[in-house]
N, CA, C and O atoms as a MOPAC input file, in Angstrom:
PM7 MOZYME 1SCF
protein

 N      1.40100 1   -17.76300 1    -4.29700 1
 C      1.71900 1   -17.20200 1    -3.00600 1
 C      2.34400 1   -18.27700 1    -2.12500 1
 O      1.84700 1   -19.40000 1    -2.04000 1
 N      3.02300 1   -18.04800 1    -1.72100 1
 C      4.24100 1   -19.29000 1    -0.41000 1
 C      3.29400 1   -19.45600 1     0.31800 1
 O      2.34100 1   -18.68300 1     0.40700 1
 N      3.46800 1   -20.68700 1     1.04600 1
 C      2.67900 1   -20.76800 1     2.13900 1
 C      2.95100 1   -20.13800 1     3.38800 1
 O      2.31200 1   -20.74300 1     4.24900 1
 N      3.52300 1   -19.31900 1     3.82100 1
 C      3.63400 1   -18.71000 1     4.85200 1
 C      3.35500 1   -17.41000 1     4.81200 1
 O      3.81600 1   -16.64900 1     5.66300 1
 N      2.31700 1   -16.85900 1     3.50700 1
 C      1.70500 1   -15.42800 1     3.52200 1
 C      0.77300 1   -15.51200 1     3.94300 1
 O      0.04900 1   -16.47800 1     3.69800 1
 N      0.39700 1   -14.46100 1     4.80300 1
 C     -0.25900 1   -14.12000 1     5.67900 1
 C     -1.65300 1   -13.62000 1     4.55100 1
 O     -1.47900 1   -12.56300 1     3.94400 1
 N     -2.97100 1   -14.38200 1     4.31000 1
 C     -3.80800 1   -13.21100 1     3.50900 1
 C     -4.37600 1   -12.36700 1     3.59700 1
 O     -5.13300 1   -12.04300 1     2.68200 1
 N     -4.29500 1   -11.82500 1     4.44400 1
 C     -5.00400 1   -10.79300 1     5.06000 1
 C     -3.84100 1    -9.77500 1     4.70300 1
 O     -4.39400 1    -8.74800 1     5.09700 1
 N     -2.67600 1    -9.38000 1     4.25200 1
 C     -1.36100 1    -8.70500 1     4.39800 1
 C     -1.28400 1    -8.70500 1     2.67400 1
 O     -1.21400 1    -9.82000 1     2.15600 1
 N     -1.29200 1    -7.70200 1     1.91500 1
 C     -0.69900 1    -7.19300 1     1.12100 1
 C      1.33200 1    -8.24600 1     0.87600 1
 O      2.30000 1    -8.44600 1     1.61000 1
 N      1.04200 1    -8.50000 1    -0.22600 1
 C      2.35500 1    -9.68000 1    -0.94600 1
 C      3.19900 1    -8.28100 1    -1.53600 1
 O      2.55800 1    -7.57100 1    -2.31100 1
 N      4.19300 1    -7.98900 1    -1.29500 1
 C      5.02600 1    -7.72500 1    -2.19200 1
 C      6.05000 1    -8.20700 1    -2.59100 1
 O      7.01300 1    -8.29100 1    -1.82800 1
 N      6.13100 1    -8.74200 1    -4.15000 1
 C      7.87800 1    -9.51500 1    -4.90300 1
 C      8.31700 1    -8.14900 1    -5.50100 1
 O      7.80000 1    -7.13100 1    -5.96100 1
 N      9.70600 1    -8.73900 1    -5.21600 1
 C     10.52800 1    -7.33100 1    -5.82500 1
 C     11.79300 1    -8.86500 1    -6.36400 1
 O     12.39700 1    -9.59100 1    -5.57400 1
 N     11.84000 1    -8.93300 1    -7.97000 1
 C     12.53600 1    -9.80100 1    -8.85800 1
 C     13.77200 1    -8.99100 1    -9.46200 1
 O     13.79500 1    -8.22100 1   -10.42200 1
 N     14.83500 1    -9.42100 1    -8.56500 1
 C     16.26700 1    -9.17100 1    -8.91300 1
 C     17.32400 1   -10.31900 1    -9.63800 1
 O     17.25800 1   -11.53600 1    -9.81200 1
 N     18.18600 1    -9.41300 1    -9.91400 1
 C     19.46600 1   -10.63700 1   -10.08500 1
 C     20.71200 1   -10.10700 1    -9.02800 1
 O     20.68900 1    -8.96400 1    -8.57000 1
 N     21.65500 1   -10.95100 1    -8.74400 1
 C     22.68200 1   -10.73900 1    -8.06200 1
 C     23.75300 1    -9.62600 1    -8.58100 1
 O     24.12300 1   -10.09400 1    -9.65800 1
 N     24.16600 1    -8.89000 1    -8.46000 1
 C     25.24900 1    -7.94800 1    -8.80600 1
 C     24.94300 1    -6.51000 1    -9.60000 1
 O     25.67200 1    -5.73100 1   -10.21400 1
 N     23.53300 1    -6.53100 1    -9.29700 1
 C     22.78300 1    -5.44200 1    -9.72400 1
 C     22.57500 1    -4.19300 1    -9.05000 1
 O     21.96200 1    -4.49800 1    -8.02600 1
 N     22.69300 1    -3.36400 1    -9.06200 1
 C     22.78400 1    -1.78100 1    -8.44600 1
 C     21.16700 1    -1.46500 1    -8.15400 1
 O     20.67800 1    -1.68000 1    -7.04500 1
 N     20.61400 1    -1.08300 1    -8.95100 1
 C     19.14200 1    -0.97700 1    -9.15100 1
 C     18.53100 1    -1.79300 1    -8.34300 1
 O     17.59600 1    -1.32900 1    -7.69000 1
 N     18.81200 1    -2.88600 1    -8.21500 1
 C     17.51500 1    -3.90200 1    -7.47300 1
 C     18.24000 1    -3.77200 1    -5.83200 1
 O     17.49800 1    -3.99400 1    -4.87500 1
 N     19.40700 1    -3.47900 1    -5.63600 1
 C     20.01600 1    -4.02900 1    -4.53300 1
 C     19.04000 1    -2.07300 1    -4.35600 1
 O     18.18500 1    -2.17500 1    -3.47600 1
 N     19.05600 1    -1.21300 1    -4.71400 1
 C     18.30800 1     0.05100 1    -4.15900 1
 C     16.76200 1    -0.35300 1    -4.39700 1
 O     15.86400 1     0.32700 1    -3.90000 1
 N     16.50300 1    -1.49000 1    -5.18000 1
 C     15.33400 1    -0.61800 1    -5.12800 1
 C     14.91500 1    -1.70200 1    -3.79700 1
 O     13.89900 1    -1.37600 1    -3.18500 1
 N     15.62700 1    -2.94500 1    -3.32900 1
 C     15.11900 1    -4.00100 1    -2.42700 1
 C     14.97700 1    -2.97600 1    -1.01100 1
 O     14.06800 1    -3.15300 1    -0.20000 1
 N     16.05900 1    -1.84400 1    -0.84900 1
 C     16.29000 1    -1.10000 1     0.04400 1
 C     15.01500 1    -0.30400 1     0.32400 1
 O     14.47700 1    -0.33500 1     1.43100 1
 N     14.52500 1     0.43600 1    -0.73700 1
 C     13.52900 1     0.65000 1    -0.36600 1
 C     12.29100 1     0.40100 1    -0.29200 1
 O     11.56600 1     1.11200 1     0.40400 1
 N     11.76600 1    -0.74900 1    -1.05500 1
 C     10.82000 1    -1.78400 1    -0.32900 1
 C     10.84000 1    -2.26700 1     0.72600 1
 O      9.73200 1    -2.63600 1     1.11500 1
 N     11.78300 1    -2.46000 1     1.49400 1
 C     12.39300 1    -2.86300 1     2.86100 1
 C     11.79500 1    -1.63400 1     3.53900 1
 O     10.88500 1    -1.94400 1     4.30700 1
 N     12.09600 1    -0.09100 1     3.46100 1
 C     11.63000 1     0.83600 1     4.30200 1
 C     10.26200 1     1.25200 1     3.77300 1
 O      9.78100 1     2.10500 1     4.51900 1
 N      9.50800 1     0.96500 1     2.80100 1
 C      8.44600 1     1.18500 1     2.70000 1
 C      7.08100 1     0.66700 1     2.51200 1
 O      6.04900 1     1.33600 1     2.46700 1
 N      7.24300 1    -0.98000 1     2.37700 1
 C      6.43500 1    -1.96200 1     2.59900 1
 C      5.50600 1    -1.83600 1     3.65900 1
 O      4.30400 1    -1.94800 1     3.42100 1
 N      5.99600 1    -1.57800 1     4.99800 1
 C      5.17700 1    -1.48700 1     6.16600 1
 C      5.03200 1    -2.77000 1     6.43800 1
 O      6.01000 1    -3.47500 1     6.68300 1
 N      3.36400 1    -3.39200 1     6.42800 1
 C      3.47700 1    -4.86200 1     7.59000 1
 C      3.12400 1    -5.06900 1     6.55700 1
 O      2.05900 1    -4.51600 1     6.83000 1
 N      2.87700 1    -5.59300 1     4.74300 1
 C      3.26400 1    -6.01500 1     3.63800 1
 C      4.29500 1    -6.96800 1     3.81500 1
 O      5.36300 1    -6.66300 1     4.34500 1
 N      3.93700 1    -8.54400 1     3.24200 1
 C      4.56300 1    -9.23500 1     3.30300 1
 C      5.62800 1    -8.99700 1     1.97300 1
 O      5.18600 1    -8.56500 1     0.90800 1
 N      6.85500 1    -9.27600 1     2.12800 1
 C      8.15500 1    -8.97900 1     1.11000 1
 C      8.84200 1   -10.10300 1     0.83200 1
 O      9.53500 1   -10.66300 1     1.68200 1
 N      8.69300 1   -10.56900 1    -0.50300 1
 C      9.17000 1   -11.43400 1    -0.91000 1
 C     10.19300 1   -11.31900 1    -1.64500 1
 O      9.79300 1   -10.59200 1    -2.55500 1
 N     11.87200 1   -11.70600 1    -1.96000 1
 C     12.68500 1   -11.47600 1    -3.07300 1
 C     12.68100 1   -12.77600 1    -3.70700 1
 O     12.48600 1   -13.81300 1    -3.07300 1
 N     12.96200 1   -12.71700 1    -5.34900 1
 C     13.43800 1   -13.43000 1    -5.82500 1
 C     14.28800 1   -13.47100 1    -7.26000 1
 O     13.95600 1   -12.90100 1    -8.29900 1
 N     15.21900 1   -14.12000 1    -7.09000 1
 C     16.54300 1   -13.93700 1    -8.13700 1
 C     16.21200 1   -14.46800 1    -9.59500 1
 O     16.30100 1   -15.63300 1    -9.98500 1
 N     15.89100 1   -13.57500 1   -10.16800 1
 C     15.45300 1   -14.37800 1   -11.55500 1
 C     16.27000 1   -14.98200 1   -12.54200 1
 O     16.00600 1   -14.97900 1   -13.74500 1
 N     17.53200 1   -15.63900 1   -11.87900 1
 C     18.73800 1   -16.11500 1   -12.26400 1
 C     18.29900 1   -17.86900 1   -12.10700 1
 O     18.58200 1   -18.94300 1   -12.63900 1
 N     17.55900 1   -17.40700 1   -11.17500 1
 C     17.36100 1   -19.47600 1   -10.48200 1
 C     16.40000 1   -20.21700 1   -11.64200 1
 O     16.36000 1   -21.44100 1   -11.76200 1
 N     15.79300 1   -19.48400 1   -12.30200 1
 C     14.78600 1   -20.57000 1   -12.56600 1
 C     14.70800 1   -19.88900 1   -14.67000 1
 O     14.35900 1   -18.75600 1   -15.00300 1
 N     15.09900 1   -20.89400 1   -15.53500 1
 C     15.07000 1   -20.40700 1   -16.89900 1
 C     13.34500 1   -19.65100 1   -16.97200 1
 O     13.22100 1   -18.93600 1   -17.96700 1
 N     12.72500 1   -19.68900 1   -16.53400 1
 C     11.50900 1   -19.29300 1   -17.10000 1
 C     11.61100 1   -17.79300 1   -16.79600 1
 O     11.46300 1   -16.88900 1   -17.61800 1
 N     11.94600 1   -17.63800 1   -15.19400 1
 C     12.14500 1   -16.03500 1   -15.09800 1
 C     13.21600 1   -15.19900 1   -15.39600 1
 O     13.35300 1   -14.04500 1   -14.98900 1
 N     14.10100 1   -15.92500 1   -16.24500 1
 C     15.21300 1   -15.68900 1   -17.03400 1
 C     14.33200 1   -14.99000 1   -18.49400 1
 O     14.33000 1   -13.85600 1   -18.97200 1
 N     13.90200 1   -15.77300 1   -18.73500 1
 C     12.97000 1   -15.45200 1   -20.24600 1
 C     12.22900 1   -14.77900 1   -19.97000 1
 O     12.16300 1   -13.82100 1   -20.74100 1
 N     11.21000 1   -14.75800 1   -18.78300 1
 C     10.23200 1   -13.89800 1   -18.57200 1
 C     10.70700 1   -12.45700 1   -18.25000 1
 O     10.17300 1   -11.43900 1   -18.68800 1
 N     11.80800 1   -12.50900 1   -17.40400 1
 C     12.04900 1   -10.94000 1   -17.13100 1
 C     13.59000 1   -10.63600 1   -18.00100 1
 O     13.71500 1    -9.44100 1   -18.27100 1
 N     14.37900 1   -11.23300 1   -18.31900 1
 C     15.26000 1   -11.20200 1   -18.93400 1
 C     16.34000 1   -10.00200 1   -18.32400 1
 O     17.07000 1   -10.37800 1   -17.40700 1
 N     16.50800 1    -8.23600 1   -18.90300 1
 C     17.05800 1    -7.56100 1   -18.28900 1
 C     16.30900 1    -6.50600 1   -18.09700 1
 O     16.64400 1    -5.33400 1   -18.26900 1
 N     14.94200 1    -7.05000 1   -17.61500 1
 C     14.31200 1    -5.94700 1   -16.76400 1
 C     13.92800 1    -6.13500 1   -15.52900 1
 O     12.80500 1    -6.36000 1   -15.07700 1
 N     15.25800 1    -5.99200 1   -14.85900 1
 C     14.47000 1    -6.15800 1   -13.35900 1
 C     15.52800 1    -4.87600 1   -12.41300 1
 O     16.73500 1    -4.83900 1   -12.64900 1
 N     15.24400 1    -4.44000 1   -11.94700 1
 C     14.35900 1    -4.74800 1   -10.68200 1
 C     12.70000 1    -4.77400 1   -11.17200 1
 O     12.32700 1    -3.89200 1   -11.94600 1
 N     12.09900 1    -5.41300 1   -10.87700 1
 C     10.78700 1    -5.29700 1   -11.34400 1
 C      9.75800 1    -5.46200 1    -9.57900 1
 O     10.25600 1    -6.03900 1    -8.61200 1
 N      9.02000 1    -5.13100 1    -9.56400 1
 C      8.28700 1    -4.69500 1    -8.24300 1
 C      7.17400 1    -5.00800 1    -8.48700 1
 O      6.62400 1    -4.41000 1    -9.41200 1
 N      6.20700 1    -6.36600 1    -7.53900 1
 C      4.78000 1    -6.51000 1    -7.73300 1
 C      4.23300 1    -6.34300 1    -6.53300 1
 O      4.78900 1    -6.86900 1    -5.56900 1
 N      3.12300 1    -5.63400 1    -6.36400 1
 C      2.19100 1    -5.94600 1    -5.04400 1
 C      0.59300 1    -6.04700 1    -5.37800 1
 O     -0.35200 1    -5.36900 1    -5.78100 1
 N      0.97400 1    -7.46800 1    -4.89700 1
 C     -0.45400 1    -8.18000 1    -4.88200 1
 C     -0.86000 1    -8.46900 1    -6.45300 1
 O     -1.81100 1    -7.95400 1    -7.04100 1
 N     -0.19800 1    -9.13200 1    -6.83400 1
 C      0.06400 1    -9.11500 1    -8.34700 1
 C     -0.05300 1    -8.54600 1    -9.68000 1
 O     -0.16900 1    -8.95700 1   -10.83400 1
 N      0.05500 1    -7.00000 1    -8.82400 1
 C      0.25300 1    -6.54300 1    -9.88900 1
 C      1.38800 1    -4.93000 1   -10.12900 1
 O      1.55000 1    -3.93600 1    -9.42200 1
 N      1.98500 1    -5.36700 1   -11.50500 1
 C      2.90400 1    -4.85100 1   -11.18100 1
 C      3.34200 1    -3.41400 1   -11.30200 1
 O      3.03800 1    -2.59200 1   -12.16700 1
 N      3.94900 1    -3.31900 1   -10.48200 1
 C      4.20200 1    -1.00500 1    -9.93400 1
 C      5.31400 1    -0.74900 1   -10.58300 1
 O      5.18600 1     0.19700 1   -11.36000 1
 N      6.40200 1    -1.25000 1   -10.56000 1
 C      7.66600 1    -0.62000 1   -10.74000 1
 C      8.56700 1    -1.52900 1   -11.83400 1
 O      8.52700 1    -2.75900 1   -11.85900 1
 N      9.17700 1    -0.91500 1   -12.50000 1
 C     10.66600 1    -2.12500 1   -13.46900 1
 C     11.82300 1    -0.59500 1   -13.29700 1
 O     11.89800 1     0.63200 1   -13.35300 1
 N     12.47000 1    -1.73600 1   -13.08200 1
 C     14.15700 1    -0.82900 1   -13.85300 1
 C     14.06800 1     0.52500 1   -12.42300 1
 O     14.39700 1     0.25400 1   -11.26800 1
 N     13.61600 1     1.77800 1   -12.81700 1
 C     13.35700 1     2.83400 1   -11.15200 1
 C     12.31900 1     2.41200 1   -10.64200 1
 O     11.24400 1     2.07700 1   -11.13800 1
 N     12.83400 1     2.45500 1    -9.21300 1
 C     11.54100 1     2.70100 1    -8.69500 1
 C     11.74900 1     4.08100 1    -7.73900 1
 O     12.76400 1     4.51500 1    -7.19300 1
 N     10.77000 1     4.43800 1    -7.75800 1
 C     10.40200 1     6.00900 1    -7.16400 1
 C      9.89400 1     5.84800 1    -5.73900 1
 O      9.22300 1     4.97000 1    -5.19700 1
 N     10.50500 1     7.13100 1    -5.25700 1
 C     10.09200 1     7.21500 1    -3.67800 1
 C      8.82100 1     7.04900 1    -3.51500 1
 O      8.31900 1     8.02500 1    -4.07400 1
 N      7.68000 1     6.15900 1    -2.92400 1
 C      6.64600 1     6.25600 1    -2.56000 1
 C      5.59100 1     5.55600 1    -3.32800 1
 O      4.39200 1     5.67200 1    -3.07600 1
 N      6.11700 1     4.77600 1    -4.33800 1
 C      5.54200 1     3.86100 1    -4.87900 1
 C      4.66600 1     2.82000 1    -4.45300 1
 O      3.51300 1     2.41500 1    -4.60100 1
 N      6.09300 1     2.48300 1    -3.65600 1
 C      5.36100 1     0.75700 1    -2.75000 1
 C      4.62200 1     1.19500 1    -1.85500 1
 O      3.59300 1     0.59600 1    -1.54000 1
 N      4.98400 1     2.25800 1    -1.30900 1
 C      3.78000 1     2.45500 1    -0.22000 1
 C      2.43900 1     2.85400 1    -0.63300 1
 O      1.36600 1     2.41200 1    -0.22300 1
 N      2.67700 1     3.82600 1    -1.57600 1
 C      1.15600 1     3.67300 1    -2.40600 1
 C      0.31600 1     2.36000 1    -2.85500 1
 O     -0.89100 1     2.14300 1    -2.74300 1
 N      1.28300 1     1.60800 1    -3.36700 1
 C      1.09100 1     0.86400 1    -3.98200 1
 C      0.17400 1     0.01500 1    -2.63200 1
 O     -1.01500 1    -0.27900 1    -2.75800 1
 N      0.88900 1    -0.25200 1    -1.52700 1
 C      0.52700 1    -1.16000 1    -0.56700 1
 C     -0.68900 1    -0.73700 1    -0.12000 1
 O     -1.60000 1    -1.54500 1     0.05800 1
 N     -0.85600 1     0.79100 1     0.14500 1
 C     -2.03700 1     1.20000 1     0.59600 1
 C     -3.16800 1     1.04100 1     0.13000 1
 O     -4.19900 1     1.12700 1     0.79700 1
 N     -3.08500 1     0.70300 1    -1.48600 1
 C     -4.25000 1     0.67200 1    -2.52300 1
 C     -4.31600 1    -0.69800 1    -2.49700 1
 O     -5.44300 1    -1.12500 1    -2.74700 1
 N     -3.19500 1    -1.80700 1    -2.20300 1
 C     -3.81500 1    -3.30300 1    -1.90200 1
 C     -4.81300 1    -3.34200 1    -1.02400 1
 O     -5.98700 1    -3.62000 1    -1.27000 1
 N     -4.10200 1    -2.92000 1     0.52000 1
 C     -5.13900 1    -2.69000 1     1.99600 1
 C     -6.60900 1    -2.41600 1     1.27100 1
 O     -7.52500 1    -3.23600 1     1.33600 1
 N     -6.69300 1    -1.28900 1     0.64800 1
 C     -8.26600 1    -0.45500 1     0.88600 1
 C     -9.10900 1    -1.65000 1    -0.54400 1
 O    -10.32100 1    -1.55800 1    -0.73800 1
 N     -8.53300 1    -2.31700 1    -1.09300 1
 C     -9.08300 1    -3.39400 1    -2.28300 1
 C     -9.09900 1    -4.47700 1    -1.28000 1
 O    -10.15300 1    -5.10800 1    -1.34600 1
 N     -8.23800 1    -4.93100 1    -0.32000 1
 C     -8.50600 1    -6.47500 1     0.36000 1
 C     -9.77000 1    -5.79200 1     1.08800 1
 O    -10.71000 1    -6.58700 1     1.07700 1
 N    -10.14800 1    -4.38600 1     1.81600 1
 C    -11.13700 1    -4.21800 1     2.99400 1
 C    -12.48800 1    -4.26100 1     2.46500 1
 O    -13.52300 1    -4.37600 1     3.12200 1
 N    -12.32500 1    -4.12500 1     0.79400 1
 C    -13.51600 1    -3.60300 1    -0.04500 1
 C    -14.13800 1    -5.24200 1    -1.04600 1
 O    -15.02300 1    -5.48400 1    -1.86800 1
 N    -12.84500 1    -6.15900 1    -0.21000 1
 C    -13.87000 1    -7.56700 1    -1.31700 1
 C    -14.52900 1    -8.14800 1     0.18600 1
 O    -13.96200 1    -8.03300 1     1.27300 1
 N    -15.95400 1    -8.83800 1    -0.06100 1
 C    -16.21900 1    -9.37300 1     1.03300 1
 C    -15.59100 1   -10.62600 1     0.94100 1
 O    -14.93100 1   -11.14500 1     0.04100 1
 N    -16.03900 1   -11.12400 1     2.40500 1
 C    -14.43400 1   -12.56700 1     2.83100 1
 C    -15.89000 1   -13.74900 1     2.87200 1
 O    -17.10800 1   -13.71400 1     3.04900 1
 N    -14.87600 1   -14.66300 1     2.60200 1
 C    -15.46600 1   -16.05000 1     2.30100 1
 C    -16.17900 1   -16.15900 1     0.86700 1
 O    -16.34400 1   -15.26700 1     0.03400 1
 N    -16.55800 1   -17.53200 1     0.81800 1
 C    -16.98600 1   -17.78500 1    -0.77300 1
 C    -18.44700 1   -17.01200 1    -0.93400 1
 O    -19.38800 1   -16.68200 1    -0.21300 1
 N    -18.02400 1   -16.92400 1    -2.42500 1
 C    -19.63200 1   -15.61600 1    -2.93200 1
 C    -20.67300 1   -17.06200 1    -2.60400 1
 O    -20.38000 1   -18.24600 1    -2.77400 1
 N    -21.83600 1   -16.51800 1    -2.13000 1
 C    -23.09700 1   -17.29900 1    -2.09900 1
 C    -23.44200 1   -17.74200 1    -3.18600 1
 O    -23.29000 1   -17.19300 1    -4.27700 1
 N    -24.01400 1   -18.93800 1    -2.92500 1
 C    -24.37100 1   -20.09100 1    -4.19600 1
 C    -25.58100 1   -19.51200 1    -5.21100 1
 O    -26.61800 1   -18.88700 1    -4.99000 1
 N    -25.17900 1   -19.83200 1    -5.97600 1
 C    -26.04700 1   -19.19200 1    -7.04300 1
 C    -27.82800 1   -19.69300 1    -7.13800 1
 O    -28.17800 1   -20.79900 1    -6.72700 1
 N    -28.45800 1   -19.05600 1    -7.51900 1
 C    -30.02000 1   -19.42400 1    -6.62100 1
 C    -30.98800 1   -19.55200 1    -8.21500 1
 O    -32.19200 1   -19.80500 1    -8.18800 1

């Protein structure tokens, strides 16, 4: 996670390449359906590993690491998707588990 995510806020990566149809729609609508979900892009052109790792499946879509969408993504995904991060971050308790006794 970058250091400037917020943890309390649901992460979403959405892993494109440049000149792609699919990712440039599906970034569009992660953009309108994320909500206050932090949105991360990244070009899996920059770095050989996510070259190998995703190769020619991307658009690929994660929130909160784990992943919703490759290749379509469907109306209402991410927002599902985001909503089911929210109600899992409200449902772990915060701070470290108590020491073992």
């Amino acid at each position: 996670m970058p250091a400037d995510h917020d943890p309390r806020r649901p992460e979403v990566v959405v892993y494109t390449r440049a000149g792609c149809g699919l990712c440039r729609r599906a970034e569009e609508l992660v953009a309108r359906e994320a909500g206050r979900a932090d949105v991360r892009h990244v070009d899996v052109d920059t770095a050989e590993a996510l070259i190998v790792a995703f190769g020619v499946r991307v658009p690929v879509v994660v929130v909160d690491d784990v992943e919703v969408a490759e290749l379509q993504l469907a109306p209402g995904t991410v927002r599902r998707a985001v909503r089911a991060a929210r109600r899992a971050r409200r449902s772990r308790p915060l701070g470290p588990p108590p020491p073992a006794t």
